[in-house]
C-alpha positions in Angstrom: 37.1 96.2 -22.9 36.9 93.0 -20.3 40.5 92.6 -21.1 41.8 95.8 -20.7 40.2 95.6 -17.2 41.7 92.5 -16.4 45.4 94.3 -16.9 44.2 97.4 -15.4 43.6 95.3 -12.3 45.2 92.8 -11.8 48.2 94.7 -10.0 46.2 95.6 -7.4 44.7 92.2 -7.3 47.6 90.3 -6.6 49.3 93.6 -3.7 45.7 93.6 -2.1 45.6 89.8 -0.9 47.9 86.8 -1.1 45.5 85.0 -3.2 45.6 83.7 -6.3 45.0 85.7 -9.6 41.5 85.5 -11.5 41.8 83.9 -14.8 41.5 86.0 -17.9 38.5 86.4 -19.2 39.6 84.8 -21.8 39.2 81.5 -20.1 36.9 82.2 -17.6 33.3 83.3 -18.3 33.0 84.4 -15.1 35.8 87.1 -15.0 34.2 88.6 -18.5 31.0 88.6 -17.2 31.9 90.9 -14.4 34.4 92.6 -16.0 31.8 93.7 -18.5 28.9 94.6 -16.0 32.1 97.3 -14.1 31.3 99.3 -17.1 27.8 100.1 -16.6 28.1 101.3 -12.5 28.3 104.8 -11.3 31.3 105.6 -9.6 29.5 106.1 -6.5 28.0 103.0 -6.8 31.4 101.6 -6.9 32.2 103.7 -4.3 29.7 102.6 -2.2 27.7 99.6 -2.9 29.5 97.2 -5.0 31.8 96.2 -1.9 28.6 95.5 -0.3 27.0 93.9 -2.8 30.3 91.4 -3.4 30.7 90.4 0.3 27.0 90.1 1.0 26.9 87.8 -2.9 30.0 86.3 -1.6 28.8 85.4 2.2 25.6 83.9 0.0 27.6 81.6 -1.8 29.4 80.1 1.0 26.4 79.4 2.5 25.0 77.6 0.1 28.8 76.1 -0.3 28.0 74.7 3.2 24.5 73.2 2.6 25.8 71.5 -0.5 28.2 70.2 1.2 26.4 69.3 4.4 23.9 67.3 1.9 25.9 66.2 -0.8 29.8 65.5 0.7 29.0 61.4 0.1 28.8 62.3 -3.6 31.7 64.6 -3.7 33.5 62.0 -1.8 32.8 59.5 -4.8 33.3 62.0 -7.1 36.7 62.8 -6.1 37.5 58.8 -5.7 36.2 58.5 -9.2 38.3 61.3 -10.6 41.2 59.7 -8.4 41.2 56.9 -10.2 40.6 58.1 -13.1 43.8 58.2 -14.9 44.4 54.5 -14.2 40.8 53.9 -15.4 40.9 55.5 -18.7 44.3 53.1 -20.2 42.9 49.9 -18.6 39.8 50.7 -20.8 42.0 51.4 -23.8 43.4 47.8 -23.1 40.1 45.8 -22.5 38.6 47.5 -25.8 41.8 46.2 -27.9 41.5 43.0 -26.4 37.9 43.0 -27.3 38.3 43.9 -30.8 41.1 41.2 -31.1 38.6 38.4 -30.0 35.6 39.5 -32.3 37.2 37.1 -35.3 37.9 34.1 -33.2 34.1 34.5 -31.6 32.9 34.7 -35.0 34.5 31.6 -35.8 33.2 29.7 -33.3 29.5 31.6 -34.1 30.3 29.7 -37.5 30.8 26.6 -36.1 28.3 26.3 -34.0 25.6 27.6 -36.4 27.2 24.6 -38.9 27.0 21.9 -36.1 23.7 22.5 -34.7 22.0 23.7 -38.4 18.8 22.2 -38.6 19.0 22.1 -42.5 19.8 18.4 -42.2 19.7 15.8 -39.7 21.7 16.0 -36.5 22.5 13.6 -34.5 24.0 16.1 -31.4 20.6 18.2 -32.5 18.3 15.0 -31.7 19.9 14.0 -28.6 19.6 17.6 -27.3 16.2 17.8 -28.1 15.6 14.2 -26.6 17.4 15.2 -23.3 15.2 18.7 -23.2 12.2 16.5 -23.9 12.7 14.2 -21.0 13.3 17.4 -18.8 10.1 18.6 -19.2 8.2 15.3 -18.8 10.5 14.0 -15.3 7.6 14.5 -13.2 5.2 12.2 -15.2 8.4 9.6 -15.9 8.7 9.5 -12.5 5.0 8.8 -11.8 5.1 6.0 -14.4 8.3 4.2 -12.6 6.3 4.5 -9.6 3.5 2.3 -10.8 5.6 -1.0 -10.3 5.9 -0.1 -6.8 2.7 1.0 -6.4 1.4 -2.2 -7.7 3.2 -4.0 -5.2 2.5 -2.2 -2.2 -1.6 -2.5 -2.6 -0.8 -6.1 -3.5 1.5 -6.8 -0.3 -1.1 -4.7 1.9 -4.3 -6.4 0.9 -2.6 -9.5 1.4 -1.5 -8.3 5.0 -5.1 -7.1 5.3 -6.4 -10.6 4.2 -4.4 -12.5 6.9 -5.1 -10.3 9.6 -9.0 -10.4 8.7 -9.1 -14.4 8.6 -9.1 -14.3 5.1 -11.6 -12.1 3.8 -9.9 -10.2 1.1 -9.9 -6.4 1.3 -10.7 -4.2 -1.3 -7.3 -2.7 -2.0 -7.1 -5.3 -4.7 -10.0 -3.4 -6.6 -7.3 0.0 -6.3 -4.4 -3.0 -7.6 -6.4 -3.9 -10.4 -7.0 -0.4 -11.2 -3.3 0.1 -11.5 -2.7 -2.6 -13.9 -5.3 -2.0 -16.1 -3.4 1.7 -16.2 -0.3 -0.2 -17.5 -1.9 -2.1 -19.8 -3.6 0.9 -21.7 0.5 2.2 -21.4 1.3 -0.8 -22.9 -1.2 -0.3 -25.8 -0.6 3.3 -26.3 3.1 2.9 -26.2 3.7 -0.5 -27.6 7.4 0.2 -28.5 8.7 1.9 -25.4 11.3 0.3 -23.7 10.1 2.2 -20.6 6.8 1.3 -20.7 8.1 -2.6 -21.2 10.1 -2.7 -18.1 7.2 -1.1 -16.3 4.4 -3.7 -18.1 7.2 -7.0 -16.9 7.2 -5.8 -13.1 3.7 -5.6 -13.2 3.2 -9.1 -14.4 5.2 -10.4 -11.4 3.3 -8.2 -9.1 -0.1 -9.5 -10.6 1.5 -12.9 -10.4 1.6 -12.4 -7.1 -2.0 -11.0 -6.4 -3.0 -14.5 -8.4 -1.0 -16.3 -5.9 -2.9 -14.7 -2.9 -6.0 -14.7 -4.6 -5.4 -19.0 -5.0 -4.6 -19.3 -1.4 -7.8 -17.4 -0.6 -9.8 -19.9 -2.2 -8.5 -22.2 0.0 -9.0 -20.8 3.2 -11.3 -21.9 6.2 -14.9 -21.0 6.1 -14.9 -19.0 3.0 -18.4 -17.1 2.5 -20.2 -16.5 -0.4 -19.3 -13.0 -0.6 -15.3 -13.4 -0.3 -15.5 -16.1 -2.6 -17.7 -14.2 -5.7 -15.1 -10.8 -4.9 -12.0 -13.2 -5.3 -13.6 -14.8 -8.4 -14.0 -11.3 -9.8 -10.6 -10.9 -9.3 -9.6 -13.7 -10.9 -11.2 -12.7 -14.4 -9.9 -9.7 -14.1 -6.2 -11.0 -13.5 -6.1 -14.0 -16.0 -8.9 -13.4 -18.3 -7.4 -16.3 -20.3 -8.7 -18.8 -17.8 -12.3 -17.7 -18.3 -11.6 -18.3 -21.9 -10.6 -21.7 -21.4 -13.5 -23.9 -23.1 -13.6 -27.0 -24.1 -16.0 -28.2 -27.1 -18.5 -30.2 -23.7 -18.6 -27.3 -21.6 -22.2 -26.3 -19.7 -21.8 -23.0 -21.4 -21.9 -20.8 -18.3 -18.4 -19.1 -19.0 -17.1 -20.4 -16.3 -14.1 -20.8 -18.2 -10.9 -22.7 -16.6 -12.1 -21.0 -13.3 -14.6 -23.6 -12.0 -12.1 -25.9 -12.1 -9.6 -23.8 -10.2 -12.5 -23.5 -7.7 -13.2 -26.9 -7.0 -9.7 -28.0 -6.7 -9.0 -25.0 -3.9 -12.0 -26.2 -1.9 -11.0 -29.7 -2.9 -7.6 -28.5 -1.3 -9.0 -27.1 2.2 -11.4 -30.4 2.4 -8.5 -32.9 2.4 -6.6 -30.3 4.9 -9.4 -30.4 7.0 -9.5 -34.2 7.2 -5.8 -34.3 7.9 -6.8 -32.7 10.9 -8.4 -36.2 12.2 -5.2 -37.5 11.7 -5.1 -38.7 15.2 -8.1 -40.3 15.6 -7.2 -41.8 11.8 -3.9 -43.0 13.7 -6.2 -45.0 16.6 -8.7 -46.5 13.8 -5.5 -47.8 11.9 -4.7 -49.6 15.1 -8.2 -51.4 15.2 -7.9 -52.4 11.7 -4.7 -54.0 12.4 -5.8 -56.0 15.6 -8.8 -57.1 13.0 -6.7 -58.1 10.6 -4.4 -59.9 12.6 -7.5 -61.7 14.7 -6.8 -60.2 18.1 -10.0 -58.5 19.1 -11.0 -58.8 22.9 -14.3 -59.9 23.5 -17.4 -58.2 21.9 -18.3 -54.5 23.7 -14.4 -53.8 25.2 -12.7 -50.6 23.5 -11.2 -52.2 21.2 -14.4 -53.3 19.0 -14.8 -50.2 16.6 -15.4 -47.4 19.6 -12.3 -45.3 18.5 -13.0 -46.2 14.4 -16.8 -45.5 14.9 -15.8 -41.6 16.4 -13.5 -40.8 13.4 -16.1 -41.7 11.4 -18.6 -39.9 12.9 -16.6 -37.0 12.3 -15.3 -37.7 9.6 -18.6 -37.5 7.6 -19.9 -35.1 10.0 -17.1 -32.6 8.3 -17.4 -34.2 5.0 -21.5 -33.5 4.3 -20.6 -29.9 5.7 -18.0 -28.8 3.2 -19.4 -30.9 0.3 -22.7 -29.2 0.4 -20.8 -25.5 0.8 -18.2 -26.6 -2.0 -21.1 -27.2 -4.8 -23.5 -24.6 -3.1 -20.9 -22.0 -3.2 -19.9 -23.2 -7.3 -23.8 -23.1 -8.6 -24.1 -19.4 -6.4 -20.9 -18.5 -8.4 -20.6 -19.7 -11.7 -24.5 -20.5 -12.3 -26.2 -17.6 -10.2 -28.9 -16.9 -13.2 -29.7 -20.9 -14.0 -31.8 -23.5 -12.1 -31.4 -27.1 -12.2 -33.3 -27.8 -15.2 -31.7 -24.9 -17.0 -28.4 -25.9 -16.7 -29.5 -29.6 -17.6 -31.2 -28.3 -21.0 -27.9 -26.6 -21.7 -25.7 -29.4 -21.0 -27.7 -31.3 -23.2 -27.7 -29.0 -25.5 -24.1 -28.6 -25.6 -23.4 -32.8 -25.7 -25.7 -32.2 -28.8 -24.2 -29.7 -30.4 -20.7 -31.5 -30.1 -22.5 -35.0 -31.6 -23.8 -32.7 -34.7 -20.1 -31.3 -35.0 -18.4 -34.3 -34.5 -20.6 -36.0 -37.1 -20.7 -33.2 -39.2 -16.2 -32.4 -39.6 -13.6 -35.0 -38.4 -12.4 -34.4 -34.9 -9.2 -32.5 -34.4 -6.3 -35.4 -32.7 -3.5 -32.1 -31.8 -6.3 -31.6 -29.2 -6.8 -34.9 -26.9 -9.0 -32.5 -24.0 -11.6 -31.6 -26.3 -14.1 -32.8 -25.1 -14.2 -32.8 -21.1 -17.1 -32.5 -19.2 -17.9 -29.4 -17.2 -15.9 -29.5 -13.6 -19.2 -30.1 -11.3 -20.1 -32.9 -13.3 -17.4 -35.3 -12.6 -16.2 -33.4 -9.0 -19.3 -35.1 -7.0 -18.0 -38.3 -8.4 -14.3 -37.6 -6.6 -15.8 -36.7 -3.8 -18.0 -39.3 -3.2 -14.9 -41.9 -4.1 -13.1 -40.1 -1.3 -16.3 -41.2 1.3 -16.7 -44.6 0.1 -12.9 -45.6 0.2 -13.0 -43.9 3.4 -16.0 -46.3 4.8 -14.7 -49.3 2.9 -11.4 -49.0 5.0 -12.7 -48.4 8.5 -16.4 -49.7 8.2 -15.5 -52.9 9.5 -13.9 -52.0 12.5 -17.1 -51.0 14.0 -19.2 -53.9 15.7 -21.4 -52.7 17.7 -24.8 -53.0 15.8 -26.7 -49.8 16.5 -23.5 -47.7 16.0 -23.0 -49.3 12.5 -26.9 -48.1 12.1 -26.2 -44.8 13.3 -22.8 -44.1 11.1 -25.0 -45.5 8.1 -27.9 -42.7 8.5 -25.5 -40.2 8.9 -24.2 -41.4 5.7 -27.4 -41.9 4.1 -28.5 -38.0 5.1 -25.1 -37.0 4.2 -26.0 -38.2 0.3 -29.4 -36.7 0.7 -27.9 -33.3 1.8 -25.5 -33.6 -1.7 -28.7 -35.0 -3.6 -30.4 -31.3 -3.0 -27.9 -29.9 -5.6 -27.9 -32.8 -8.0 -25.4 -35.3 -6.0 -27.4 -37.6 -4.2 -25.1 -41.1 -4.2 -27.3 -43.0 -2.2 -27.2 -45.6 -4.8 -23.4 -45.7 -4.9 -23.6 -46.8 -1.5 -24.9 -50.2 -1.5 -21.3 -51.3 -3.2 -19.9 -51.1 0.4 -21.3 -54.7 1.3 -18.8 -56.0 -1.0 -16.0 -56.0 2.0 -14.5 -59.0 1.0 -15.2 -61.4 3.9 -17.9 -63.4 5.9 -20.4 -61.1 6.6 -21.3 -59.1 3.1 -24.8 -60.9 3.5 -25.1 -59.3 7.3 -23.7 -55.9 5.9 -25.8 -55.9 3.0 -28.8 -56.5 4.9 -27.8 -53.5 7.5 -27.9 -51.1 4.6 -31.3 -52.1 3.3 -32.4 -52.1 6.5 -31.1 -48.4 7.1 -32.2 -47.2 3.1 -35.3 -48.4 4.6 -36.5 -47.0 7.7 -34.5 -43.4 6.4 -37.0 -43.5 3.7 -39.8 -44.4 5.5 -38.3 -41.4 7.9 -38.8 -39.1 5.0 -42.2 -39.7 3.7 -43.5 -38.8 7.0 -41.8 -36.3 7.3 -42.9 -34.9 4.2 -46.4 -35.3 4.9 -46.0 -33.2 7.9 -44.3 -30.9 6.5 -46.8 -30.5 3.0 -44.4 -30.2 0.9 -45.4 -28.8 -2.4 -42.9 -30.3 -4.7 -44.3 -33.8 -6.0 -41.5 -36.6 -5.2 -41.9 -39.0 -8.0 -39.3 -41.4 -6.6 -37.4 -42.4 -3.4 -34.4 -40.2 -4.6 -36.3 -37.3 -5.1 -38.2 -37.7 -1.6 -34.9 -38.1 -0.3 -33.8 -34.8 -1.6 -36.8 -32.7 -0.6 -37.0 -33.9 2.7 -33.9 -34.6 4.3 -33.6 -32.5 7.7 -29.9 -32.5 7.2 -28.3 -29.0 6.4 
């Protein structure tokens, strides 16, 4: 019916307006739709209402023609653009697919190959590297933190050395933090014995700890060191070359002082003779005196040339001397002996001399070892010291004339022993070897030192009934020890 319509009308279609035909039903839905509703109206309806009713239906769609396009032309645009282009669009897709399908065989070849290379069904060398190189990506920061321990080790050295000198030497505590560090790469070391990494790191820390033992030396051998500063740098010490504490031979005292007291009495040793070099000039004007004695050309008895410029060196000489003697053993028996008294660490030196008799006696004695049996370092350092006093006075003694300065240098001398004697040094006794000077008046200088031994004695036993002292002196040495008012 729809299609007989469509020929029925479309004559008058195409003579009523210039535009274009409808399309047959048979392609349009539309057209049959309509064409198949015409049917069903009156004739007066068609008359009448269905003009209406198509210009009011058609008035409705171009208005909502206009919204659509007033909200949706930037689509449409697109749209259009997109079917533009469309017929170039479709063959480069037809290409790209065929190009696609022709490299599907060579990728699965290379798929292959690479599933063969990096196959973890046997041992891989490219495999292991990659996995080393994505293990050390993951652990950079704490590599990084590891390199950085060298250099941290050297800075808190550098700086508490920096810190020392400015202070005057009193060490600072950034060697604590320093030695915290090191013992950090040591447990490295331990954990990771085999790491080259971990090597390198261990060998720059050795040089930087050398260093720190270097500093901590020279600090031993500074001016005025306190007790304090020198138990801290001590500390140090055993912490930085624990094989020096472990140093013992078969006679030590057994206080585990190690190869340490040694080191200690040579650095104060060390700043002693430095600080006698510093009378250097006045050494200078009592070498001219002995040479004017020797040669016979003193001036008459009480001009400057009898003793005056020998008898101040002296003076100050054992002024200095008695000072830093007493503070070298003081300090030592503070350090290395804080627990023991006298008579303890006698007991245990003797004990020790007997122990080495019973093994001695007991095994033959070892001859790849010639220090096996050395003494503890206080108990031959007094000894040194006191050699460098007497050859001292032996040498410039005799310069000095005048009577009553002679008497005066001797007491100092004589308090200067008892001073040492209160920590076991007292070489009074060595003293009296001075008279042998080698010319005419031994007898006169002999006589002088009695004299003086004498009267300081007879000094001290008054003073020590004055005084009450509690401890019993059984002997002139140990009277001279309790009661010296020196130091």
């Amino acid at each position: 019916m729809a299609d007989y319509l469509y020929e029925l009308l479309t004559p008058d279609l195409t003579s009523t307006n210039g535009s274009s035909v409808p399309l047959s039903p048979e392609h349009d839905t539309t057209t049959a739709q309509y064409l198949n509703r015409l049917p069903t109206l009156s004739l007066q309806a068609l008359q009448e209402t269905e003009l209406q009713s198509l210009t009011q239906s058609s008035h409705s769609t171009l208005l909502s023609l206009q919204a659509l396009s007033n909200r949706s032309h930037k689509s449409f645009i697109t749209s259009a653009d997109s079917l533009s282009n469309l017929r170039s669009s479709i063959p480069q897709l037809s290409r790209d697919a065929q190009l696609l399908r022709d490299a599907i065989p060579k990728l699965d070849e290379e798929a292959v190959l690479f599933s063969s290379k990096y196959s973890r069904a046997a041992e891989n060398a490219a495999l292991e590297k990659r996995k080393k190189v994505m293990q050390l990506a993951r652990n950079v920061d704490r590599l990084s933190d590891i390199l950085e321990l060298p250099t941290l080790l050297s800075t808190a050295v550098s700086s508490a050395a920096a810190s020392s000198r400015a202070a005057g030497g009193s060490f600072s505590t950034t060697y604590s933090a320093a030695l915290d560090v090191y013992a950090h790469i040591k447990r490295l070391q331990t954990m990771y014995p085999d790491s080259p990494l971990i090597k390198d790191v261990s060998s720059q820390a050795e040089d930087a700890m050398k260093d720190m033992t270097t500093n901590l030396i020279a600090g031993l051998r500074a001016q005025n060191l306190r007790l304090a500063a020198a138990m801290r740098t001590v500390g140090w010490l055993r912490r930085v070359t624990p094989e020096l504490e472990n140093l013992r031979s078969d006679g030590g005292s057994g206080t585990g002082e190690g190869a340490l007291g040694a080191l200690f009495l040579i650095c104060r040793l060390a700043n002693l003779v430095s600080t006698l070099e510093a009378l250097d000039p006045l050494r200078e004007l009592a070498d001219q005196e002995s040479q004017r004695r020797a040669q016979g050309t003193e001036k008459k008895p009480g001009s400057w040339s009898d003793g005056h410029q020998t008898e101040k060196f002296l003076k100050r000489y054992v002024e200095i001397f008695r000072e830093q003697s007493f503070a070298i053993v003081s300090l030592y028996k503070n350090i290395f002996t804080p627990d023991q008294s006298e008579s303890e660490v006698a007991v245990a030196e003797l004990r020790g001399i007997d122990a080495r008799l019973k093994s001695i006696t007991s095994r033959p004695a070892r001859q790849d070892d010639p220090l096996q049996s050395l003494p503890p370092a206080l108990a031959t350092f007094p000894m040194h010291l006191v050699q460098l006093l007497t050859d001292t006075l032996r040498a410039y003694l005799p310069n000095v004339r005048d009577k009553s300065s002679r008497e005066s240098l001797l007491n100092q001398v004589l308090y200067c022993a008892a001073s040492l004697g209160r920590l076991g040094g007292d070489f009074g006794m060595i003293l009296t070897e001075l008279s042998d000077m080698g010319d005419e008046e031994d007898e006169e200088m002999a006589y002088e030192w009695e004299e003086a031994t004498r009267k300081h004695r007879a000094l001290a036993g008054r003073l020590e009934q004055l005084t009450g002292g509690n401890a019993a002196s059984g002997s002139s040495k140990g009277t001279l020890r309790a009661t010296s008012p020196v130091q």
